[in-house]
C-alpha positions in Angstrom: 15.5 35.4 32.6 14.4 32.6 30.0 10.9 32.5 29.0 8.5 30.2 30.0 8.1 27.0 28.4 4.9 26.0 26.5 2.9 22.9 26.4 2.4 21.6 23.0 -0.6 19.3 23.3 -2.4 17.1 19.9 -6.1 17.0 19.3 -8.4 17.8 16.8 -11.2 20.5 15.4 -14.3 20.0 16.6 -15.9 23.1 15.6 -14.8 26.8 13.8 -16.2 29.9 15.5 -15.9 33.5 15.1 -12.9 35.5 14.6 -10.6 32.9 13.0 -11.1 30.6 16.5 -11.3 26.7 16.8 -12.8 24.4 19.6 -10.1 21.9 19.7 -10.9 18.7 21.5 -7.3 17.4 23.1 -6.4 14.0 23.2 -6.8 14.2 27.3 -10.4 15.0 26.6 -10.3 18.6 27.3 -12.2 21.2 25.4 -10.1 24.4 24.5 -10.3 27.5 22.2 -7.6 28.1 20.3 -6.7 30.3 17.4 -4.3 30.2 14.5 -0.4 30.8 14.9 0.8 33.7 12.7 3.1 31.7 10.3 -0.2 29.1 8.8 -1.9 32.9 8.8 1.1 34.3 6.7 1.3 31.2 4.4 -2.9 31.0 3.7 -2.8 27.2 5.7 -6.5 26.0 6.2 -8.0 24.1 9.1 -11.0 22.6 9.0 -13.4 20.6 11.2 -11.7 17.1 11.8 -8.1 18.0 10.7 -5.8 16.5 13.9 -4.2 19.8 15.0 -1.2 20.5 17.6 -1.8 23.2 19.6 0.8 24.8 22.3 -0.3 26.3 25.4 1.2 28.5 28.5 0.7 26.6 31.9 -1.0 30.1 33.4 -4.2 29.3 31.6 -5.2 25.8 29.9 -8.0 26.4 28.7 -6.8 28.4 25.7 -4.0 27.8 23.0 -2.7 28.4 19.2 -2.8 25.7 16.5 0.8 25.7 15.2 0.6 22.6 12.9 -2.2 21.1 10.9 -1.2 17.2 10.5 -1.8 16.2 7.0 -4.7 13.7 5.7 -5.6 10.9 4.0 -7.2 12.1 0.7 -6.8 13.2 -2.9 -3.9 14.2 -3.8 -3.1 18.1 -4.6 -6.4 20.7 -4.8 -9.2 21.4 -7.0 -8.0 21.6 -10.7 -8.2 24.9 -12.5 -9.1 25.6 -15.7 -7.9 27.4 -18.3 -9.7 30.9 -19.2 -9.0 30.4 -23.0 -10.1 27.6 -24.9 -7.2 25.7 -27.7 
């Protein structure tokens, strides 16, 4: 028996809560909780308020769901700079 398919819906972070969770505002205007898929856990990948987010969900309950990708935004380029300990 094949498993049941999941809907992958896109929206974005609206507000982090406790225990690594998200309130994820879909495009259809639905509010949902949703928390983050093992593999951005694994590889340390951050979501933050605002960041457009796809998020699958199983048709038995919509109202919850797990962020597998984190779209990429306009901004600086590459992550705070770090210094050197030792001075030349």
């Amino acid at each position: 028996m094949a498993k049941e398919e999941l809907l992958t819906m896109e929206g974005f972070v609206e507000e982090l809560l406790p225990d690594g969770r998200f309130a994820v505002l879909l495009d259809n205007e639905h509010k949902i909780i949703a928390y983050t898929a093992g593999k951005m856990r694994k590889f340390r990948i951050r979501t933050v308020v605002g960041d457009r987010v796809h998020v699958e969900m199983t048709p038995y309950d919509l109202t919850k769901g797990r962020v597998v990708f984190r779209e990429k935004t306009q901004g600086p380029s590459g992550g705070p700079k770090r210094r050197s300990q030792f001075k030349r």
